[in-house]
BANU-18050 format. One record per residue (C-alpha): x, y, z; residue in three letters. Coordinates in steps of 0.02 Angstrom, whole numbers, m for minus. Layout:
+--------+--------+--------+-------+
!     c1 !     c2 !     c3 ! mardo !
+--------+--------+--------+-------+
!      X !      Y !      Z !   ALA !
...
+--------+--------+--------+-------+
END
This chain:
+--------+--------+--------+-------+
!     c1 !     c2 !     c3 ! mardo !
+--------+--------+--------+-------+
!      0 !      0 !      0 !   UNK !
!    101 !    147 !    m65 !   UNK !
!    m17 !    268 !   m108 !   UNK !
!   m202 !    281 !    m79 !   UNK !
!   m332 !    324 !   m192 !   UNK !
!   m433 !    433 !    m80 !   UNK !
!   m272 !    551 !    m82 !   UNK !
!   m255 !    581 !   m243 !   UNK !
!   m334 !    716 !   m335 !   UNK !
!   m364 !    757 !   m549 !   UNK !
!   m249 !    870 !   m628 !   UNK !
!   m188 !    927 !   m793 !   UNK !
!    m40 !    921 !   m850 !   UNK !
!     68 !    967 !  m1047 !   UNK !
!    230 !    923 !  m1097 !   UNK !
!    358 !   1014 !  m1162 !   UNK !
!    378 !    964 !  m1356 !   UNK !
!    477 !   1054 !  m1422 !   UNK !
!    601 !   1210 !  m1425 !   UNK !
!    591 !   1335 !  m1558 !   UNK !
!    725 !   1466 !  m1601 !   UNK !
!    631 !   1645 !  m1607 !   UNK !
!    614 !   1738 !  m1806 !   UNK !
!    568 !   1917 !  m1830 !   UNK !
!    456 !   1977 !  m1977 !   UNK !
!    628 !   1976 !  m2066 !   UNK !
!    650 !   1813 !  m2078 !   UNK !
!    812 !   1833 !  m1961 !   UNK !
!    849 !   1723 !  m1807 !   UNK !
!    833 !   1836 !  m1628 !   UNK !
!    916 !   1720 !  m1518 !   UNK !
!    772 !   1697 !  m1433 !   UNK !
!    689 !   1517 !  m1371 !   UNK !
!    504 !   1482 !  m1370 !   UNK !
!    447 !   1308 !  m1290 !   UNK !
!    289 !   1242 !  m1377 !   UNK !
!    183 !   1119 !  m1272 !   UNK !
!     70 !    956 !  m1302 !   UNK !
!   m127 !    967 !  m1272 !   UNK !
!   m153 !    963 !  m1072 !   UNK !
!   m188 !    766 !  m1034 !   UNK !
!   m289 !    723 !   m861 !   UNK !
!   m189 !    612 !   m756 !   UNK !
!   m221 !    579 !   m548 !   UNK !
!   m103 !    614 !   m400 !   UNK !
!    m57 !    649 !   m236 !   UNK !
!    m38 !    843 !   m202 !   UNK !
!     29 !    918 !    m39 !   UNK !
!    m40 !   1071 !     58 !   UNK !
!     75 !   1214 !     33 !   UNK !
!    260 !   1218 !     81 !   UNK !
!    396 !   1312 !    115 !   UNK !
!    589 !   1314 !    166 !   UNK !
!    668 !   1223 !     49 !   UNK !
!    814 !   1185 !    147 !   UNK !
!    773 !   1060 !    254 !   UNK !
!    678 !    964 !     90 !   UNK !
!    750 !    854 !    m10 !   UNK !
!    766 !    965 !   m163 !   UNK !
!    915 !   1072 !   m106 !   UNK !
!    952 !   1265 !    m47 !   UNK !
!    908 !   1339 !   m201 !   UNK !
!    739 !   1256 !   m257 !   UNK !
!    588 !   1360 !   m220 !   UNK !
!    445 !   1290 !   m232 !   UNK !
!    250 !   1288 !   m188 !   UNK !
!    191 !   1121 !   m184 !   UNK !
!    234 !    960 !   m192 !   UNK !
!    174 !    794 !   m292 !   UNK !
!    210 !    626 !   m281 !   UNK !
!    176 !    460 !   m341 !   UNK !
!    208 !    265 !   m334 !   UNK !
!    191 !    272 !   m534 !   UNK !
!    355 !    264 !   m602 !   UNK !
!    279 !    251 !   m773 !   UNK !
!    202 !    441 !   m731 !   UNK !
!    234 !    547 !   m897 !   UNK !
!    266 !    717 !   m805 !   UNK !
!    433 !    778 !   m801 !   UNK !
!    516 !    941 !   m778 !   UNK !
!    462 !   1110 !   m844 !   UNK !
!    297 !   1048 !   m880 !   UNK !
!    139 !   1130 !   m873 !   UNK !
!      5 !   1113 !   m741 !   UNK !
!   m177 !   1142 !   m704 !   UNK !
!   m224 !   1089 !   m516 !   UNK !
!   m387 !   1154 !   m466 !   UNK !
!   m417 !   1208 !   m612 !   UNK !
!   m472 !   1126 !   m795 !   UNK !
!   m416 !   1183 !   m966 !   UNK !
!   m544 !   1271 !  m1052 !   UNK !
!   m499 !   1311 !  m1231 !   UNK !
!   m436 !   1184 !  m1363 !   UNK !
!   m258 !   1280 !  m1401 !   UNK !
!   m119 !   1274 !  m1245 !   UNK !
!    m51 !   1442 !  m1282 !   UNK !
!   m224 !   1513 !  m1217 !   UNK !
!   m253 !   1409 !  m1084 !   UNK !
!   m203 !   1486 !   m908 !   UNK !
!    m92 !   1361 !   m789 !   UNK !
!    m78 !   1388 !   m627 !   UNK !
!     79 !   1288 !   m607 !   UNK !
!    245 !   1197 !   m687 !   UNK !
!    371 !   1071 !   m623 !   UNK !
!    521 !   1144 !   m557 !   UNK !
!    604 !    981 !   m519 !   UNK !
!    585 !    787 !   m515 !   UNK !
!    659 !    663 !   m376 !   UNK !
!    644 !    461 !   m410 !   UNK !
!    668 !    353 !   m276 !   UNK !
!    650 !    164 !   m294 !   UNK !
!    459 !    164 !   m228 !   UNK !
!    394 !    328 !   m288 !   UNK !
!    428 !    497 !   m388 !   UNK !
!    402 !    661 !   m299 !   UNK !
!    386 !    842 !   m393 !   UNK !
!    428 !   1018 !   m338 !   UNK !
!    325 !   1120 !   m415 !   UNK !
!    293 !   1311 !   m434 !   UNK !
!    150 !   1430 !   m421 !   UNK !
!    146 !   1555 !   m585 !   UNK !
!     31 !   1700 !   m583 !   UNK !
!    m23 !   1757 !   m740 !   UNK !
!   m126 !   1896 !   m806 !   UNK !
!   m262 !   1889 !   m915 !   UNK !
+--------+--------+--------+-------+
END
């Protein structure tokens, strides 16, 4: 019994896809990199209350974070940098409208389970 059902709850979550160099209306490279995302896919899991203090966690001095996830799943999709939705559903069909609320920071595997730190984003709109 690693994980109980009753604990987990539905989120969203997108991957990154790809990475895209930037191009002005010149045609010309800006140096710039803009990550494109997959459609948001429903998946369940275990999300904590909010934390804090990152250093006494087990992702390190510099890692702050908001939440964390975890699961017994170590076929679970998510990795790092992607996109969240928890609380909240996707509401349009393309991902560069839809708001998330938050995106993987980083991701710890153990031999039993996978936990995430992940990060509140506000956005505007």
């Amino acid at each position: 019994m690693r994980e109980l059902e009753r604990n987990k709850q539905d989120i969203w979550y997108s991957l990154m896809s790809s990475v895209v160099e930037t191009v002005d209306d010149s045609g010309y490279k800006t140096g710039e990199l803009t990550k494109t995302y997959s459609a948001p896919t429903p998946y369940r899991i275990n999300v904590s209350p909010a934390r804090g203090n990152a250093e006494r966690e087990g992702f390190g001095i510099d890692c702050v974070y908001s939440k964390t996830m975890s699961t017994a799943d170590k076929k679970c999709p998510i990795e790092e940098d992607s996109l969240l939705w928890i609380g909240i559903s996707p509401s349009t069909s393309t991902v560069s409208a839809i708001p998330h609320n938050y995106y993987v920071v980083r991701k710890a595997e153990s031999l039993n389970d996978i936990v995430y730190a992940i990060r509140e984003v506000t956005l505007s709109g």
